[in-house]
TORVO-786245 format. One record per residue: residue in one letter; x, y, z of N, C-alpha, C in turn. Coordinates in steps of 0.05 Angstrom, whole numbers, m for minus. Example, Ala and Ser with C-alpha at 12.3 -4.5 7.8 and 13.67 -1.06 7.14 Angstrom:
% residues 2
- A/264/m114/156/246/m90/156/264/m66/156
- S/257/m45/142/273/m21/143/258/1/157
This chain:
% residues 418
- X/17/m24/0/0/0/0/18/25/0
- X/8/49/m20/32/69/m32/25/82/6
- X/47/107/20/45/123/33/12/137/42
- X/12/143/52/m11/160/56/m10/180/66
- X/m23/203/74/m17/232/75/m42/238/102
- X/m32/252/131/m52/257/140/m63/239/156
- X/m85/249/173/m97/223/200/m118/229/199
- X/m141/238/174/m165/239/182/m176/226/162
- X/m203/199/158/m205/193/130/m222/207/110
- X/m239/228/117/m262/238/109/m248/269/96
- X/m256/257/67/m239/298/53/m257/317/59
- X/m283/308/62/m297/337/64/m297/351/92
- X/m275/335/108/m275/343/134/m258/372/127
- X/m251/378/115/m235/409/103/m251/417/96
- X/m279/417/86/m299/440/82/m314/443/113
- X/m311/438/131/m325/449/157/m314/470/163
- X/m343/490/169/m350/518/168/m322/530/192
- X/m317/550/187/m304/560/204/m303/592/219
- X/m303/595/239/m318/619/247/m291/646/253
- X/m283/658/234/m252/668/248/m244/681/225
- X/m224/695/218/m211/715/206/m187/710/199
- X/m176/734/178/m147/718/177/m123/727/204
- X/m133/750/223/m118/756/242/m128/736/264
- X/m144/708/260/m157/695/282/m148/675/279
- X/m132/665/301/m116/632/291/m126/616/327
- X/m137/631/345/m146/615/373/m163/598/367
- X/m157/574/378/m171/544/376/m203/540/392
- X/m211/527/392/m236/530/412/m247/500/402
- X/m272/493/413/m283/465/412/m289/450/381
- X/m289/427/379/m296/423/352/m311/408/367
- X/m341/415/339/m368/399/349/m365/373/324
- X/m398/361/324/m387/336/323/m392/336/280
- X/m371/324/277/m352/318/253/m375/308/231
- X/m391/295/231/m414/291/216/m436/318/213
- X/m439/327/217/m451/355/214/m437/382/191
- X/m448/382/179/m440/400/155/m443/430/160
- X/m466/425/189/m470/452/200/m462/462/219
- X/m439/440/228/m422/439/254/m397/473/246
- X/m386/484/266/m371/509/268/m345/506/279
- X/m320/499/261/m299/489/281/m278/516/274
- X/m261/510/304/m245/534/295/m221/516/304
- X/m199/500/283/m177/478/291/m162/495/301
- X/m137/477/313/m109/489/313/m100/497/298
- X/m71/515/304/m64/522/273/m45/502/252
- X/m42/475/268/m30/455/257/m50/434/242
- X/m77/431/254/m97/413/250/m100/416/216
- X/m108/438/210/m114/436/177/m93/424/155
- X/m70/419/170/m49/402/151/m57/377/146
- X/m71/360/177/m67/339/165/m97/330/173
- X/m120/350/161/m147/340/168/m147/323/139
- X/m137/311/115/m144/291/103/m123/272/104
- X/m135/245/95/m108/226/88/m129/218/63
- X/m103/219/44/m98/210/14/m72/188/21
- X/m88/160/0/m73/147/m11/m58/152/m38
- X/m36/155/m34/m28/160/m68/m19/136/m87
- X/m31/138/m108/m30/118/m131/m14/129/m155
- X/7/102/m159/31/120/m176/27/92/m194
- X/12/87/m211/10/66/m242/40/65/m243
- X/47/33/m251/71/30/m265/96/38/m251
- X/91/52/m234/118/66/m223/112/55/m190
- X/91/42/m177/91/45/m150/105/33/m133
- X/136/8/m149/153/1/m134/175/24/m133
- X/174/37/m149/203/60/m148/188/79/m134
- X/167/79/m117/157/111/m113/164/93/m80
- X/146/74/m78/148/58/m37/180/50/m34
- X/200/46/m60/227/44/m49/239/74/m47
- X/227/93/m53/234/120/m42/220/141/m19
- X/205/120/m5/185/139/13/195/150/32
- X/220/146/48/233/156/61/237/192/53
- X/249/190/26/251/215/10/229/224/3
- X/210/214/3/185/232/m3/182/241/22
- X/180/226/42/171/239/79/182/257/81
- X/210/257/82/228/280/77/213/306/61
- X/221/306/38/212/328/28/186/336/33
- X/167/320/40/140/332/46/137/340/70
- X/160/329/88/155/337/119/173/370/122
- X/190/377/99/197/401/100/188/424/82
- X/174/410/64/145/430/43/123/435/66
- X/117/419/73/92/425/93/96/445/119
- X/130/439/127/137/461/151/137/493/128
- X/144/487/104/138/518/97/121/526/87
- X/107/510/79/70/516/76/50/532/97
- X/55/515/124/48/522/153/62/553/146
- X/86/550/153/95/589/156/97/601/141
- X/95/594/115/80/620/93/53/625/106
- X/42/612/115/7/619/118/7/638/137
- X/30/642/150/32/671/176/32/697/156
- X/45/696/130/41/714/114/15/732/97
- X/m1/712/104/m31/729/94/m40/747/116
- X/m32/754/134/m30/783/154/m24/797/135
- X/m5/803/119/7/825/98/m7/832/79
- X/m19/810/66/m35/815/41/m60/826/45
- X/m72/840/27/m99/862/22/m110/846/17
- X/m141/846/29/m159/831/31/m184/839/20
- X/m184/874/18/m214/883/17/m231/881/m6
- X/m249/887/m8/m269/879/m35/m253/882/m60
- X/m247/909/m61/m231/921/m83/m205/905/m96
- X/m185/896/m77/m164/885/m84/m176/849/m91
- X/m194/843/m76/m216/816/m79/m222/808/m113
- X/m233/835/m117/m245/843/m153/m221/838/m159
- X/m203/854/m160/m181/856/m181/m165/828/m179
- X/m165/820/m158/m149/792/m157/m167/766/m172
- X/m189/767/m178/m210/760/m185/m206/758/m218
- X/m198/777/m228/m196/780/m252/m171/773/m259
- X/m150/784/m244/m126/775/m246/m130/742/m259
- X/m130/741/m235/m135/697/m235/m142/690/m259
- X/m169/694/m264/m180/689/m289/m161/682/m313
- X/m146/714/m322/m128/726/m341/m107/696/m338
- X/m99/682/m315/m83/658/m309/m87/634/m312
- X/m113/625/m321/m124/605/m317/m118/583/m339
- X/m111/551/m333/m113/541/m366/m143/547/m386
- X/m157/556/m381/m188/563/m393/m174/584/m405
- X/m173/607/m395/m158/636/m410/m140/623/m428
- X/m121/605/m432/m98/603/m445/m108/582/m469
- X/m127/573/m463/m145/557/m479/m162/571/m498
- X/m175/595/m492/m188/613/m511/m165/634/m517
- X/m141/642/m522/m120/648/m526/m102/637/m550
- X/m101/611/m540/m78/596/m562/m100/591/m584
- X/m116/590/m597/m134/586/m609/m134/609/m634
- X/m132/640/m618/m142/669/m633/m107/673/m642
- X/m83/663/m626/m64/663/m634/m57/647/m654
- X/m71/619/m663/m58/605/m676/m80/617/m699
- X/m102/629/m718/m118/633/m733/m98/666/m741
- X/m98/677/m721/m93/707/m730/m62/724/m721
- X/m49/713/m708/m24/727/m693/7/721/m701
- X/6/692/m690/31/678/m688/34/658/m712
- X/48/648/m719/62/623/m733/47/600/m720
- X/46/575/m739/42/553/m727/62/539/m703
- X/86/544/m712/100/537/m698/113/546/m676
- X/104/567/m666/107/583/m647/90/578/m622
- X/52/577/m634/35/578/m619/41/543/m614
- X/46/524/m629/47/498/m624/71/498/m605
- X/93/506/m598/109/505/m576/93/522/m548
- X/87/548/m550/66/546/m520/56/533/m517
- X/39/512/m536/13/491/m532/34/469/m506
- X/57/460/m523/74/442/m515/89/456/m480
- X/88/484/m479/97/492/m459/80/490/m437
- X/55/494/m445/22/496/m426/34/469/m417
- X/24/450/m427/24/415/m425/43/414/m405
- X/65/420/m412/88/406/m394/85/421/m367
- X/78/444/m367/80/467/m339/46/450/m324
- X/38/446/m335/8/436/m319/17/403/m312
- X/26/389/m329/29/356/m332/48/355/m312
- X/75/370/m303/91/370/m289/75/382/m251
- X/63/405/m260/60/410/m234/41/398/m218
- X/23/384/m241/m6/369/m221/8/344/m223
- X/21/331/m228/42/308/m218/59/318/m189
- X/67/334/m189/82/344/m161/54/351/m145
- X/33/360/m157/0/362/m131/m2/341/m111
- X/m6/322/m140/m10/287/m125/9/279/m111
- X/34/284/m118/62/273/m99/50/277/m76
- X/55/299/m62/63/308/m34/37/317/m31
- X/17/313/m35/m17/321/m23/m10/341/m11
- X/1/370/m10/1/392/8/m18/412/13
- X/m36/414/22/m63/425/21/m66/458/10
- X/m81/464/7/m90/500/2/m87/502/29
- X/m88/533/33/m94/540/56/m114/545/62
- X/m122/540/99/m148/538/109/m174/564/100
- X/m194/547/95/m218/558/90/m218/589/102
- X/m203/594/129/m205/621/132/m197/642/113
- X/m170/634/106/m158/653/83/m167/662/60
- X/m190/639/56/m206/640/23/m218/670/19
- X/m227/688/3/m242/711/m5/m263/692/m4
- X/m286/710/8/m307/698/11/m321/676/22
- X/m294/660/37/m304/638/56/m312/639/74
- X/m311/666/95/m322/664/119/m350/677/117
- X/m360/696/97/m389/696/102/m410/675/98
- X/m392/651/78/m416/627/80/m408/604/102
- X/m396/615/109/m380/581/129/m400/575/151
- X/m418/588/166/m436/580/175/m457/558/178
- X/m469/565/153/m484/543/132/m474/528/124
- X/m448/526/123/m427/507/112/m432/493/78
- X/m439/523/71/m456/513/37/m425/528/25
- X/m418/551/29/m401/574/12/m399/575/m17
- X/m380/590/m29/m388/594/m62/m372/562/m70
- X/m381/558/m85/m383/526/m103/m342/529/m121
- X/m329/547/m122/m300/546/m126/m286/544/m106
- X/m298/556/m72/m276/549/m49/m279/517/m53
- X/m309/508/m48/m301/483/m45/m292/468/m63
- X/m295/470/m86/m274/449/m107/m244/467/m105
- X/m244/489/m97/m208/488/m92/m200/468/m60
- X/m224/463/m44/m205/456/m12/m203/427/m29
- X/m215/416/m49/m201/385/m57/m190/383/m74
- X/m168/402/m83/m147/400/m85/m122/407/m75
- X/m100/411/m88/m68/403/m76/m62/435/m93
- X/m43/441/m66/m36/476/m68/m6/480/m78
- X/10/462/m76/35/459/m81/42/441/m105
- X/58/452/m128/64/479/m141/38/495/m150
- X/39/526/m150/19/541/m160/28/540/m195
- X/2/525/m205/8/525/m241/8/555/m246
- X/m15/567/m236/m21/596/m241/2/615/m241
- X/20/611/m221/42/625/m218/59/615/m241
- X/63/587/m244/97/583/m264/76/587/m293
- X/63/590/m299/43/596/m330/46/624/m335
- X/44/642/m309/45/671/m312/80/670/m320
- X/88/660/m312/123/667/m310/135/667/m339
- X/122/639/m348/136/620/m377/123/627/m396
- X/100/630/m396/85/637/m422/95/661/m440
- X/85/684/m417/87/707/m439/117/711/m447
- X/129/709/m419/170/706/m439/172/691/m462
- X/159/665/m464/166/653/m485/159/662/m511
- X/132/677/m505/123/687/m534/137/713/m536
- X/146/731/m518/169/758/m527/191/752/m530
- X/198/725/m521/231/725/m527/232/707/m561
- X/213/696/m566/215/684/m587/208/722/m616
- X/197/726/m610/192/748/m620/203/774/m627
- X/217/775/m605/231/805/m605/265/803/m590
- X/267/773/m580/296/777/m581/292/773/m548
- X/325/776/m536/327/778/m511/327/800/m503
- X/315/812/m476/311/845/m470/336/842/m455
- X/350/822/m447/378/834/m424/404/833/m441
- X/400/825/m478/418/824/m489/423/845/m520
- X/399/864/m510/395/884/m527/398/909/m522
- X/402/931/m529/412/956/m516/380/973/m531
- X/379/992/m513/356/1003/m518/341/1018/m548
- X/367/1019/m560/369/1029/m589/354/1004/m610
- X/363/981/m602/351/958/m609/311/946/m609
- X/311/955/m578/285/946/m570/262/971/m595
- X/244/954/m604/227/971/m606/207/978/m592
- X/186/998/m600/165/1009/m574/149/987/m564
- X/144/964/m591/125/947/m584/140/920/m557
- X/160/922/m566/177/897/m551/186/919/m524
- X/187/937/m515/183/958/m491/159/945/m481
- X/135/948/m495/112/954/m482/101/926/m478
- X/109/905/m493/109/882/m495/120/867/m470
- X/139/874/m458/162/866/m433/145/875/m410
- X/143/912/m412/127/906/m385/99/905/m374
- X/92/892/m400/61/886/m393/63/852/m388
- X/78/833/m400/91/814/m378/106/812/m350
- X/122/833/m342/118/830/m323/106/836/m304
- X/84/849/m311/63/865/m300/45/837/m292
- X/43/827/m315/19/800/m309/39/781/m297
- X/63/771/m294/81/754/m282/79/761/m253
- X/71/788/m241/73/794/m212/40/787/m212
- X/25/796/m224/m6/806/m223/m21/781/m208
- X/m16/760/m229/m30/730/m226/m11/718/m200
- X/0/711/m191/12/699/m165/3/716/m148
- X/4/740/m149/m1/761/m135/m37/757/m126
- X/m44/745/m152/m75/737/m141/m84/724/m133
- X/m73/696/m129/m78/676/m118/m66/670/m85
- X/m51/694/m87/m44/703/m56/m67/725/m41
- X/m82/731/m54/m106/755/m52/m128/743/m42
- X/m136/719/m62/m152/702/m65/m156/685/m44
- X/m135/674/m27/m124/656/m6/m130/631/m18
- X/m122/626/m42/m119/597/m52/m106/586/m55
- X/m79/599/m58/m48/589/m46/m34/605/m28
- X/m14/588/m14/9/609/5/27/613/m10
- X/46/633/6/69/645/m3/87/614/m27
- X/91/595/m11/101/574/m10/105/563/m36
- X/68/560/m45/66/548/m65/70/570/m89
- X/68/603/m91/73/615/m105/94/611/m117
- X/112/618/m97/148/617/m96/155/584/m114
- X/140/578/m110/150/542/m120/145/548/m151
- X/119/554/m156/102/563/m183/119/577/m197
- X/134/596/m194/151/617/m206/176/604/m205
- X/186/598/m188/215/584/m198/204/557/m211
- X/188/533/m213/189/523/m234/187/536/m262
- X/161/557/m271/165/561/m290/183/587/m299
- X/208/592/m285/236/600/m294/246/579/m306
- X/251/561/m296/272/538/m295/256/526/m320
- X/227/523/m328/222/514/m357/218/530/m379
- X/213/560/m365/218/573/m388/250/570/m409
- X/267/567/m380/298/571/m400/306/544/m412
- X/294/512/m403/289/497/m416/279/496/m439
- X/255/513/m447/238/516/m473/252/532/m497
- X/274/543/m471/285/571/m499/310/555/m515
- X/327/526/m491/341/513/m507/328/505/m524
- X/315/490/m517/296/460/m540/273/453/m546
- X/262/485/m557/235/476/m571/240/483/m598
- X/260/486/m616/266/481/m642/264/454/m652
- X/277/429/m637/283/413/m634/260/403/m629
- X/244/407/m603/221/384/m598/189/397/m628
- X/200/418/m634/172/430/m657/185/410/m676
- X/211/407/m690/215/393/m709/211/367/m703
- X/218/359/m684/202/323/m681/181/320/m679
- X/166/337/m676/136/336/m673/118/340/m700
- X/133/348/m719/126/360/m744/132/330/m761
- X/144/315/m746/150/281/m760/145/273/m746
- X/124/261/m727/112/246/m706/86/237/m719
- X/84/209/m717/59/198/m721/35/199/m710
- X/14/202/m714/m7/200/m697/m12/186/m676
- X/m1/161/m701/m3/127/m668/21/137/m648
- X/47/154/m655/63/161/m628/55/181/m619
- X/38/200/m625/28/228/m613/3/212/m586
- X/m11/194/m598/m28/188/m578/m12/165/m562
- X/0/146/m568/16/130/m550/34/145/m528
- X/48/171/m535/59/179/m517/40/198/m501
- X/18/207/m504/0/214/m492/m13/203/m464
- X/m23/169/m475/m24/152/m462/m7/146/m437
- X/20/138/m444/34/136/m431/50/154/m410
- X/42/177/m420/42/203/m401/17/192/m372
- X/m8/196/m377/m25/188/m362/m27/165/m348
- X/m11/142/m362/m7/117/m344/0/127/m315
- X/25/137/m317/49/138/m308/37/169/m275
- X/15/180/m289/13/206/m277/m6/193/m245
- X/9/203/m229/1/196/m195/m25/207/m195
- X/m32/189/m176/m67/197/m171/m74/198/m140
- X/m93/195/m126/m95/199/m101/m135/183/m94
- X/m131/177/m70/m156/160/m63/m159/187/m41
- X/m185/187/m24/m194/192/m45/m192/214/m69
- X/m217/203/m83/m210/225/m119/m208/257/m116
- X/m187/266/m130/m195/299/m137/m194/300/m166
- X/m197/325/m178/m198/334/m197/m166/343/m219
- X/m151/337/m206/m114/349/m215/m116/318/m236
- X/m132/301/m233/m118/283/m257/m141/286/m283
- X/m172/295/m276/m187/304/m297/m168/328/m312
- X/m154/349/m287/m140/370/m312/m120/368/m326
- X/m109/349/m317/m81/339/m333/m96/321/m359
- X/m115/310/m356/m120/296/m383/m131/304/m406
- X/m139/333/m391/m153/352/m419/m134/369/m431
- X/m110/376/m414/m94/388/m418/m77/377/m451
- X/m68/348/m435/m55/333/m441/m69/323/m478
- X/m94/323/m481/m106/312/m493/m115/330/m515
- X/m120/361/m505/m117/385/m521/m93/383/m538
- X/m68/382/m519/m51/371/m537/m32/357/m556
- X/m49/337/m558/m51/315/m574/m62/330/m599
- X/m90/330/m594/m106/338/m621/m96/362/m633
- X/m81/381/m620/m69/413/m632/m49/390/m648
- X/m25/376/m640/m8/371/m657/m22/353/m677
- X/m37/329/m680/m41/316/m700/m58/335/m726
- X/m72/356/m711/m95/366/m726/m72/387/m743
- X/m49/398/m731/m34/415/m748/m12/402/m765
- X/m8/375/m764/12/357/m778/m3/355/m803
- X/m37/350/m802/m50/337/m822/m58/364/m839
- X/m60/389/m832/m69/410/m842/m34/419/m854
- X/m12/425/m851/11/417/m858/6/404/m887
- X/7/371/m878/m2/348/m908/m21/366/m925
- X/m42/372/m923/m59/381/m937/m60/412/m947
- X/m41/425/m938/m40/461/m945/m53/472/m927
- X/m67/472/m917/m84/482/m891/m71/519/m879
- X/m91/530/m887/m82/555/m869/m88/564/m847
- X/m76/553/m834/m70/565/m803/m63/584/m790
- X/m51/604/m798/m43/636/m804/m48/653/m820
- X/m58/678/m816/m70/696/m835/m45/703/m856
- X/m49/710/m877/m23/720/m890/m18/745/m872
- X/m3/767/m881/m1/781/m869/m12/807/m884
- X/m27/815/m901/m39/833/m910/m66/825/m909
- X/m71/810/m891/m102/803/m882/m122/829/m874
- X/m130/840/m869/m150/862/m864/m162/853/m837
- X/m159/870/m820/m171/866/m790/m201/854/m797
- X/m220/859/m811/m245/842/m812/m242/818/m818
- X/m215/807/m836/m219/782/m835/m208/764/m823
- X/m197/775/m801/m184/768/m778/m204/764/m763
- X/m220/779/m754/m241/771/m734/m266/757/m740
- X/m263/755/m774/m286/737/m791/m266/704/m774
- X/m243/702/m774/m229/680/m768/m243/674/m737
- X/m239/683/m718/m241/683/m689/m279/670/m695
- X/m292/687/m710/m317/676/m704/m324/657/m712
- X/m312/643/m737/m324/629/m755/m311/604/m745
- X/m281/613/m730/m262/586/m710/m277/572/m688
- X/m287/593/m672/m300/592/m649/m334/579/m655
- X/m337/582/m674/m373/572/m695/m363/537/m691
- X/m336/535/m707/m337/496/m707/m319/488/m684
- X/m313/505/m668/m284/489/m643/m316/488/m622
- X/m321/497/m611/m341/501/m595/m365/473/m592
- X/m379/490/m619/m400/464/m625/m394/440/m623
- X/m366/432/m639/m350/397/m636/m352/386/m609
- X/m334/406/m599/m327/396/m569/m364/390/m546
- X/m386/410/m556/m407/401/m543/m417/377/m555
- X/m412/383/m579/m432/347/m601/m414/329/m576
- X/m388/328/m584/m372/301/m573/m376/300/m538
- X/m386/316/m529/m392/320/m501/m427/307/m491
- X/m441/310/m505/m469/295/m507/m463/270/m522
- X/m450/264/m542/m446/233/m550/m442/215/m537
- X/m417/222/m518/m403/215/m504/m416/206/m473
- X/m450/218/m474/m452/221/m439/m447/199/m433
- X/m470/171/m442/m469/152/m426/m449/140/m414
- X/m419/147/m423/m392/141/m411/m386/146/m384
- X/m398/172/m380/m389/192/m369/m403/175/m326
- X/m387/178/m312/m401/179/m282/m430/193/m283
- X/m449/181/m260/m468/197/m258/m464/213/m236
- X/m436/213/m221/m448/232/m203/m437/259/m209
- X/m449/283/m193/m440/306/m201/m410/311/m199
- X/m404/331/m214/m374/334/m217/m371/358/m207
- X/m357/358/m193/m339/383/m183/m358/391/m160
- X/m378/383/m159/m400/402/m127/m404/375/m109
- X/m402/356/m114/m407/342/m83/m383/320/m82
- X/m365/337/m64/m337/319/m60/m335/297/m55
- X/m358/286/m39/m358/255/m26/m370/236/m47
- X/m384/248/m73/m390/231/m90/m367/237/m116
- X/m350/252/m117/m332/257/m149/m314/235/m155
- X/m317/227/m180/m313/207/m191/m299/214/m220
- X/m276/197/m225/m272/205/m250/m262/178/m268
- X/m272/166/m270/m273/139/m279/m262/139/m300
- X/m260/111/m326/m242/105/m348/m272/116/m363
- X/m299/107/m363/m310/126/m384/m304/156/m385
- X/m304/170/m362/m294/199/m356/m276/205/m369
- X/m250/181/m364/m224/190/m388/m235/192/m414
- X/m242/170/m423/m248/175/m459/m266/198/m464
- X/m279/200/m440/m295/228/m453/m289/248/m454
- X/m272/258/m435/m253/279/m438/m234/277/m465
- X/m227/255/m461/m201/253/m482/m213/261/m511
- X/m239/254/m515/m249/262/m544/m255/288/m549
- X/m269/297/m523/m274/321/m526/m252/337/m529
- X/m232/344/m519/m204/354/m527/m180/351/m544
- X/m187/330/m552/m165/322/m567/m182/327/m596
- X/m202/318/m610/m227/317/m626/m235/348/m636
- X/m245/351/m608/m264/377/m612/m256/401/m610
- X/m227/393/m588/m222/424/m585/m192/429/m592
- X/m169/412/m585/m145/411/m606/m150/414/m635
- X/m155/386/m647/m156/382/m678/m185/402/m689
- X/m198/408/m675/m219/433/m684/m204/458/m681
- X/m184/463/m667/m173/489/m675/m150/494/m697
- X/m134/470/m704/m114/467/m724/m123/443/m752
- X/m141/433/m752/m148/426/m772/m180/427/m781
- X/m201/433/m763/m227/432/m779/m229/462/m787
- X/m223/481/m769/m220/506/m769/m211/513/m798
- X/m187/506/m803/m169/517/m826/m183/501/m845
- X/m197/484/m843/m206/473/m875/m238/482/m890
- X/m242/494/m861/m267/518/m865/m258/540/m874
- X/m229/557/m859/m225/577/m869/m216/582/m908
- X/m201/558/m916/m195/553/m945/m222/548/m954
- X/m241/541/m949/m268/539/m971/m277/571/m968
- X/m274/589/m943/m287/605/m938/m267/637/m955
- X/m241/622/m958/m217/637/m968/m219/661/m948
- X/m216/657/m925/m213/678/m898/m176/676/m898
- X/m157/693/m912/m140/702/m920/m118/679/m910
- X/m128/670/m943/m102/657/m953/m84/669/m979
């Protein structure tokens, strides 16, 4: 049996209501544990280890229990800095105003945002092969960090910290995103290493290096371009510290991973776009597969392995759907004397067949699908092998290969500037 995490068996025991602030850390009675309308106010140690997760590591679970020692280790010294980053939300702004803006921030961070993004970039902005290396950068920064979620189960921080958690904690109902964030894993923040890696990668591919250019060089756009990334590189971490959905901890982790893969990406995505541009289908989805074998999971279920497989599966269908549009001539990029109307004739008419696909293949697909609700009642979420294939079609199908190949074979009948 892999490790387990924690001494309590019940996950939704982290959604009980809590009555206190973020300057309120004094303990007081806990009533009784079956009650959803029960009011606890824990220690300030208790919320580390109110769940135990079994972790499930496919294929790998003799090399993961001959290293558990080193996992204890490192999780027993992530978790001591998890705990004392959380002394740090004393510092951070809390009030409505900074709430909103962090609010939006987030959003602007989200794989959803970067999903309706790479899409308007690959039809009207960038090169194929440009936007197909962020696709490849998304993947790996999400595939990598919700693999390190499942590792070390390190929790969000407690329900007090949340925006908006203490006016519903009473009723112990609150808004329907605290509680699908308290079941999941806070350590690494994707939000943070996505803000970091992304937008560098698309200015440095673009306009050069800014610390190896002299100012005579930069133009206004690659100026204005720089510090409106790092504007959003502070903005988004910055919001999820606002938010109280991560600590300091997990930010800090978020940002130095995606340093450390941004300058990875800047060696060798020439190299991984050209092997990808000669990759078979049967190896684009085999190594897909085999990605997800391999990807740790946790009893009970959260949601970090549903987002790694849409992730993962988006990116499948972006590369096969742009290898085959490639074979076929397929325009994927506006020329460049395109006319702003038919640039945004592109966005609508993209968004007309990526959309619709992904809902057809999403109703086809139900009877696969769990019956119980997803994402709102923790003690029933389920994400089963029909759940996989149904995701997997819908993203890979409907919303990858619908944005690099059904898209562009509409835009050539429609001759939206080729």
């Amino acid at each position: 049996m892999p490790p387990s995490v924690g001494s309590h068996p019940n996950p939704s025991s982290t959604l009980r209501t809590r009555k206190s602030s973020r300057s309120d850390s004094t303990p007081s009675k806990v009533t009784s544990p079956n009650s959803i309308q029960s009011i606890t106010k824990p220690t300030p140690d208790a919320f580390f280890y109110s769940c135990k997760y079994e972790i499930d590591t496919p294929l790998t679970s003799s090399v993961y229990q001959a290293s558990g020692w080193v996992w204890g280790f490192l999780r027993a010294h992530l978790s001591n800095q998890v705990k004392f980053t959380c002394d740090l939300f004393k510092f951070i702004p809390s009030g409505p105003t900074a709430a909103k803006l962090a609010q939006v921030c987030s959003a602007m961070g989200s794989e959803e945002f970067y999903c309706v993004v790479i899409p308007i970039m690959t039809w009207c902005i960038a090169s194929y092969s440009l936007s197909r290396a962020l696709v490849l950068l998304l993947c790996v920064n999400l595939y990598v960090g919700n693999c390190c979620k499942n590792l070390f189960c390190l929790p969000r921080p407690p329900l007090k910290y949340r925006f908006g958690g203490e006016a519903n904690q009473e009723s112990g109902q609150g808004d329907r995103k605290i509680h699908v964030d308290a079941l999941g894993f806070g350590w690494p923040s994707t939000h943070s290493c996505n803000a970091v890696s992304l937008p560098f990668a698309v200015l440095r591919t673009a306009y050069g290096s800014i610390l190896h250019s002299t100012l005579e060089e930069l133009t206004p756009m690659a100026i204005a371009g720089y510090s409106l990334a790092f504007l959003y590189a502070t903005a988004v971490p910055l919001s999820r510290l606002v938010l109280g959905v991560h600590s300091a901890a997990d930010v800090h982790a978020g940002m130095l991973y995606g340093v450390i893969n941004l300058r990875l990406w800047l060696s060798y995505h020439h190299e991984i776009g050209t092997w990808m541009d000669e990759a078979s289908i049967s190896f684009i989805v085999v190594a897909c597969l085999l990605m997800m074998s391999v990807h740790p999971r946790v009893n009970p279920k959260n949601y970090t392995f549903e987002e790694t497989t849409c992730i993962v599966f988006y990116t499948a269908g972006f590369l096969v759907g742009g290898n085959i549009s490639k074979s076929m001539s397929l325009p994927t990029l506006c020329d460049e004397d395109t006319t702003l109307l038919v640039r945004v004739a592109r966005v609508v008419v993209g968004y007309a067949i990526v959309l619709p696909s992904k809902a057809v293949l999403k109703e086809l697909t139900k009877f696969m699908r769990s019956p119980a609700p997803k994402k709102k009642d923790l003690d029933k979420y389920n994400f089963g092998f029909g759940d996989f294939v149904s995701k997997t079609l819908q993203y890979a199908i409907g919303y990858g290969a619908g944005c690099t190949l059904f898209a562009p074979f509409v835009f050539k009948q429609l001759g939206l500037g080729i």
